[in-house]
C-alpha positions as CSV (number, residue, x, y, z in Angstrom):
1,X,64.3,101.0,89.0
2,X,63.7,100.4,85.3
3,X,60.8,98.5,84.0
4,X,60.4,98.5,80.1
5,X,61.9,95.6,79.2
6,X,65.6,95.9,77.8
7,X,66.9,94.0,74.6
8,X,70.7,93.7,74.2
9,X,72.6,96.1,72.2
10,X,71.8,95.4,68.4
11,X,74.7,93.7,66.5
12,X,75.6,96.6,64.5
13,X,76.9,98.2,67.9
14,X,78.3,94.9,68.7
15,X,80.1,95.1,65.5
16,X,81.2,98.4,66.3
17,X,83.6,97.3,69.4
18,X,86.2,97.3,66.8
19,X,86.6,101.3,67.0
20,X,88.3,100.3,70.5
21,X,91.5,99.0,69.2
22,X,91.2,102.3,67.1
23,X,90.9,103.9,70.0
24,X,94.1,102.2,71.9
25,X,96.3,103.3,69.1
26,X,95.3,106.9,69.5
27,X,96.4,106.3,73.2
28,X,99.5,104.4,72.3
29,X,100.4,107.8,70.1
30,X,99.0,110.3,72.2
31,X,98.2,109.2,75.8
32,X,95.0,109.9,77.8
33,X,95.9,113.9,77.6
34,X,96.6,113.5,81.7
35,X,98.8,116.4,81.6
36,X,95.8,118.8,81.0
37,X,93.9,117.4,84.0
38,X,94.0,118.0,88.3
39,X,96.6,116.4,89.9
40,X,96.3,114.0,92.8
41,X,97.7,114.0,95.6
42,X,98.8,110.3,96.3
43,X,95.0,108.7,97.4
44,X,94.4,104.8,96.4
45,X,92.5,104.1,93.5
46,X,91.7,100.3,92.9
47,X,90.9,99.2,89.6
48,X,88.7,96.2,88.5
49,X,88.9,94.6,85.2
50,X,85.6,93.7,83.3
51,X,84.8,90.2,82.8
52,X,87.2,87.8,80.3
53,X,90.1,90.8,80.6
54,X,92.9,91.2,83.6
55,X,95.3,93.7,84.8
56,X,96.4,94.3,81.5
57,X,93.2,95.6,80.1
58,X,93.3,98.8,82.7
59,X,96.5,99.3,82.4
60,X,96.4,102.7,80.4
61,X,94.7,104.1,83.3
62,X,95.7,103.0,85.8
63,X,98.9,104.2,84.8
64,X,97.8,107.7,84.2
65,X,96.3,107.8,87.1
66,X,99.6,107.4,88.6
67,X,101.4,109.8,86.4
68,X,98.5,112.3,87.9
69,X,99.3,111.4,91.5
70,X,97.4,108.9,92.6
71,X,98.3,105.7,93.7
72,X,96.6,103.5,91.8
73,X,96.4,99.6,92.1
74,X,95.2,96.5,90.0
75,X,93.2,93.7,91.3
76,X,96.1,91.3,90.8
77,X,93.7,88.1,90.3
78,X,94.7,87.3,86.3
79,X,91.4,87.2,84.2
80,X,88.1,87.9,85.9
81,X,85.9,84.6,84.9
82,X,83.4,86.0,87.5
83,X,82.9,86.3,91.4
84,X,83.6,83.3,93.6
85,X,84.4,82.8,97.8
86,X,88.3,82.8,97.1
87,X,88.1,85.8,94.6
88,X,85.7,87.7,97.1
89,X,87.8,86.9,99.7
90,X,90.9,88.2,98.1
91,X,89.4,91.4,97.3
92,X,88.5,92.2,101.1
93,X,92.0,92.0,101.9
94,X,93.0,93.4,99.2
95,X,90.7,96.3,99.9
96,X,91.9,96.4,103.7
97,X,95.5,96.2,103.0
98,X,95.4,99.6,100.8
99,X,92.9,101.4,103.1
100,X,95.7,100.4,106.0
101,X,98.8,101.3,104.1
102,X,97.4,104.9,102.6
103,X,95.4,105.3,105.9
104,X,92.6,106.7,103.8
105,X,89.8,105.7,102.1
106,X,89.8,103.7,98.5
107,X,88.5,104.7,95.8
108,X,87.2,101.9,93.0
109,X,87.2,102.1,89.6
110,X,85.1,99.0,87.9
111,X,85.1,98.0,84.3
112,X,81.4,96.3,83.6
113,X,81.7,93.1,85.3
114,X,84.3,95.0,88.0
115,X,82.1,97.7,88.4
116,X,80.0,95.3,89.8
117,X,82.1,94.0,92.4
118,X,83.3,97.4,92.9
119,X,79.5,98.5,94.2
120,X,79.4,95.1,96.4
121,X,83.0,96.1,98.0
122,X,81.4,99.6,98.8
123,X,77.7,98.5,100.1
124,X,79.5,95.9,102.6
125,X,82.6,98.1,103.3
126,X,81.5,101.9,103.1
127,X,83.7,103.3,105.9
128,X,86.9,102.3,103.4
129,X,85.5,103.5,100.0
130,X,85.8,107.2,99.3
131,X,84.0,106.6,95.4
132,X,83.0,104.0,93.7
133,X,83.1,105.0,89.2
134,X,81.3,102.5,87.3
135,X,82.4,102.0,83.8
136,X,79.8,100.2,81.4
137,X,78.8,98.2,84.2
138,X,75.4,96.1,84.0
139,X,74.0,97.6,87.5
140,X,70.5,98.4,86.4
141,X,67.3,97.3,84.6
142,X,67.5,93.6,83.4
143,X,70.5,91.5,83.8
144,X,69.9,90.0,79.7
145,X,70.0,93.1,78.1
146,X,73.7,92.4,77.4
147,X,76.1,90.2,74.9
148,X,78.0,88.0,77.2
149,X,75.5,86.5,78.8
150,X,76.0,83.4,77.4
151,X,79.5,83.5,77.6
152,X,79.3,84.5,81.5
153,X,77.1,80.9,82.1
154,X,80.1,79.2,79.9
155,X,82.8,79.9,82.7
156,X,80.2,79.8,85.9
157,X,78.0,76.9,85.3
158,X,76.7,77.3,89.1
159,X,74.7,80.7,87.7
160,X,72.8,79.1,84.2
161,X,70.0,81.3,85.2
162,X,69.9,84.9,85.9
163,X,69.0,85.3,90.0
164,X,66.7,88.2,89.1
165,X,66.0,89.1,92.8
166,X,69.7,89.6,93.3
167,X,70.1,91.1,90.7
168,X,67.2,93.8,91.5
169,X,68.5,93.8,95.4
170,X,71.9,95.3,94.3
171,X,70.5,98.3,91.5
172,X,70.4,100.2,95.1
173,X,73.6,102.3,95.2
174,X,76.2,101.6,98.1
175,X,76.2,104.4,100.8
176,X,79.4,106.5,98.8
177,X,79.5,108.6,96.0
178,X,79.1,106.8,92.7
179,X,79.8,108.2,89.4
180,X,78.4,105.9,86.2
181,X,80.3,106.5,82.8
182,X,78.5,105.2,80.1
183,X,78.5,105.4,76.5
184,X,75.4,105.1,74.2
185,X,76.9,103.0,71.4
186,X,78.0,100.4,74.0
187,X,77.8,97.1,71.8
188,X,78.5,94.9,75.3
189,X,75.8,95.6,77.5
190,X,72.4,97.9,77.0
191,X,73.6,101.5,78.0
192,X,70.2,102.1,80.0
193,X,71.8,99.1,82.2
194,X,75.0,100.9,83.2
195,X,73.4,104.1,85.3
196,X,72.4,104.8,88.5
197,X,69.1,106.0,89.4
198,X,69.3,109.4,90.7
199,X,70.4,110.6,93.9
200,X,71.7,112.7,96.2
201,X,75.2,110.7,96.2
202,X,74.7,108.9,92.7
203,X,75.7,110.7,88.9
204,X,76.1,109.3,85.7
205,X,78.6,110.6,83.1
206,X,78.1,110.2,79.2
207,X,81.4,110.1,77.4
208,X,81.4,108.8,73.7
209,X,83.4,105.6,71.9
210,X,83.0,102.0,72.6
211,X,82.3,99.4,76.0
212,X,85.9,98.1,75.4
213,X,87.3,100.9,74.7
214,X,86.2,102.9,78.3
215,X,89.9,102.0,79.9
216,X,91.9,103.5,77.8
217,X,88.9,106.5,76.9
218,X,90.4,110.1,77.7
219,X,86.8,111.3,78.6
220,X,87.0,108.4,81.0
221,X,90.4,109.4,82.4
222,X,89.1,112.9,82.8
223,X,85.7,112.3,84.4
224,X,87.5,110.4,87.4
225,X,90.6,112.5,87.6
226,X,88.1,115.7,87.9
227,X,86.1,114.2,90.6
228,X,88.7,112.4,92.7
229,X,90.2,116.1,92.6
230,X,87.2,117.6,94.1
231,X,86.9,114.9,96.8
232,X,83.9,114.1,95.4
């Protein structure tokens, strides 16, 4: 676990979160260049939007992960304002249901705040999570060292202060491979906060561009599509 002290990302990096809609016009004209990369074979992929953004926000990959050959499935809850008992409950079932139809296990795919939840599905559910990908998620060192903070408190007033212990009870990985994409001019949260500490079923993954630009990144697309091809 991390113990300097972490500051959020400076505002110049917050500033530069504006490269993502760059970034979704290049996809808009060009794709995620899926037809380069390892095909799937059907298997479930679950993706979880990061906090403030929906289904709509993954949508560039989760449909190329489809176009690969995976099935690949959105949350389905509109905007994630943060965890609750219904929203927790409707992810357990929604978790079930796909491991049940595909007869297989699930892997997750989290954006920041959904990576979270996407680490909590696995550490309570293991036996129906093949691989649990991170992408900008806040999973490690301090849970300030990020821009939304504020914001987060806004929608859930129950959680005005930071439970540090849980916070430091959940840095240890869930029993599954996890993979943690991160970029180092994330303007959202600190990028020391979105890895893993090392082990032997945890790897994190640089890829460059911006924290809101990750789902609709072709590094992003290619790092998961590679590993979900290797059954890792």
């Amino acid at each position: 676990m991390m113990t300097d002290k972490l500051s959020p990302p400076s505002m110049g990096l917050l500033l530069g979160e504006s490269r993502a809609m760059l970034a979704y016009g290049r996809y808009l004209a060009k794709g995620l260049g899926h037809r380069r990369l390892p095909a799937g074979n059907g298997q479930p992929v679950l993706v979880l939007p990061g906090f403030g953004a929906s289904d709509v926000s993954t949508r560039p990959l989760r449909r190329s992960l489809a176009r690969l050959g995976y099935s690949s499935y959105g949350w389905a809850q509109g905007t994630n304002t943060g965890m609750n008992r219904q929203r927790r409950e409707l992810l357990v079932s929604q978790l079930q249901a796909i491991h049940a139809r595909h007869e297989q296990p699930v892997a997750l795919v989290g954006w920041s705040l959904g990576g979270v939840f996407a680490r909590e599905l696995a550490r309570v559910f293991p036996q129906r999570v093949s691989h649990v990908f991170t992408l900008g998620s806040p999973i490690n060192g301090d849970p300030e060292a990020n821009n939304v903070s504020a914001l987060f408190r806004l929608f859930n007033p129950q959680h005005q202060n930071p439970d540090r212990e849980a916070f430091y009870d959940r840095i240890a990985p869930p029993p599954v491979p996890c993979t943690a994409i991160y970029t180092r001019a994330d303007g959202i949260v600190n990028w020391q906060c979105c890895l893993e500490n090392e082990g032997p079923l945890t790897e994190n993954v640089e890829v460059t561009g911006t924290h809101v630009g990750l789902p609709w990144n072709p590094q992003v697309l290619a790092a998961i599509a590679e590993r979900l091809a290797r059954g890792e």
